[in-house]
N, C-alpha and C positions, 0 to 999 in steps of 0.2 A: 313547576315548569319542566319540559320533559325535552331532550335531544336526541338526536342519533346521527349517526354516521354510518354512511353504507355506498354497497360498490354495485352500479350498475352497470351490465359489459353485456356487450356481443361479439361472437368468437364465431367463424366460418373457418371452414381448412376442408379445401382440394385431392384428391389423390390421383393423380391418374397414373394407373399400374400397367396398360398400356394405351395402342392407339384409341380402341373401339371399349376401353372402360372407362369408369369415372368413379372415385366416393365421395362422398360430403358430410361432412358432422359438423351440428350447426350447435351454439348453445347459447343462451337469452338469457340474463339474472337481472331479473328487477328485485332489488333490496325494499326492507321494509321502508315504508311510511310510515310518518305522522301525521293526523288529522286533529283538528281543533280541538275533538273530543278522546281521541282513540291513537290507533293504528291500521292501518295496512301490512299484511303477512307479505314477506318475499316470495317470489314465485321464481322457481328455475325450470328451464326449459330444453330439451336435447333433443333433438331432431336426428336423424339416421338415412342417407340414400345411396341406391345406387344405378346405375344406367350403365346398359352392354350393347353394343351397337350388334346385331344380328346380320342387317347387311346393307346395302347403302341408303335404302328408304323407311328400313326398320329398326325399332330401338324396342327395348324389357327396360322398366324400371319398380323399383321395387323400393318404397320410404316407409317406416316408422317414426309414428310421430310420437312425443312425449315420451322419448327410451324408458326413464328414471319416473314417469310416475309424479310426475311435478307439479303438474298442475292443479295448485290447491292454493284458493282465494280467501284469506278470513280476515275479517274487520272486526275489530270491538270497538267502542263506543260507549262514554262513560261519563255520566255527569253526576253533580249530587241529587238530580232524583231517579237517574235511570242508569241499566247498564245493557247492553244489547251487544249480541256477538251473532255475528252473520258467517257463514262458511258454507262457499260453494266448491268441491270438487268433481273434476273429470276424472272419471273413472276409466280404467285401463287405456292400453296402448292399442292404436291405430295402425293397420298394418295395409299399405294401399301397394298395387301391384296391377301392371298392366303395361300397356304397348302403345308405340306410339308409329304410325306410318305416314310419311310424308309423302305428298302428292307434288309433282313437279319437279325443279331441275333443285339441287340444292346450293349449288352453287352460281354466280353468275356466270354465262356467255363469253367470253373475251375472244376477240378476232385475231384467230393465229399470223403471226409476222407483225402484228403492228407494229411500225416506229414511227415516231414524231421526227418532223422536218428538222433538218441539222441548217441552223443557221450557214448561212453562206454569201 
């Protein structure tokens, strides 16, 4: 009979350095499993972005996905008459980069001077 104990977390954290930036590092740990026969490998994951505002209807962003190269899936599987190991990995890191322009007001509307009636 076979045990384990493992830590599975997600971790996001914010930066913003100023008005019109942002960063983000994101990270995913699914620890190993057990399966009836086998295992399940852990899988870590780190994510990388960032967004610069250009000007008020345009944004640059620019994310890497999988920083570390983590993503790699392998099961084994093991009985008294068979043993079978499966292993899938992604290969390299993902680098996405592009722009984003908004059409319309981005903020809402609000009627200058408004006040609400003063009880009386």
């Amino acid at each position: 009979m076979q045990s384990t104990t493992g830590l599975n977390a997600k971790l996001k954290l914010d930066y913003r350095p100023t008005t019109g930036d942002s960063a983000q590092i994101s990270f995913t740990r699914t620890d190993k499993r057990l399966t009836p026969q086998g295992f399940v490998s852990a899988i870590n994951l780190v994510n990388l972005g960032y967004r610069h505002q250009l000007g008020p209807d345009l944004t640059a962003l620019a994310t890497v996905s999988d920083l570390f190269n983590g993503q790699r899936f392998q099961r084994l599987s093991t009985s008294p008459t068979f043993t079978q190991e499966y292993q899938r990995t992604v290969r390299g890191r993902i680098l996405y980069v592009g722009f984003v322009y908004s059409f319309g007001t981005t903020t809402k509307d609000k009627q200058p001077n408004f006040e609400y009636e003063q009880p009386g």
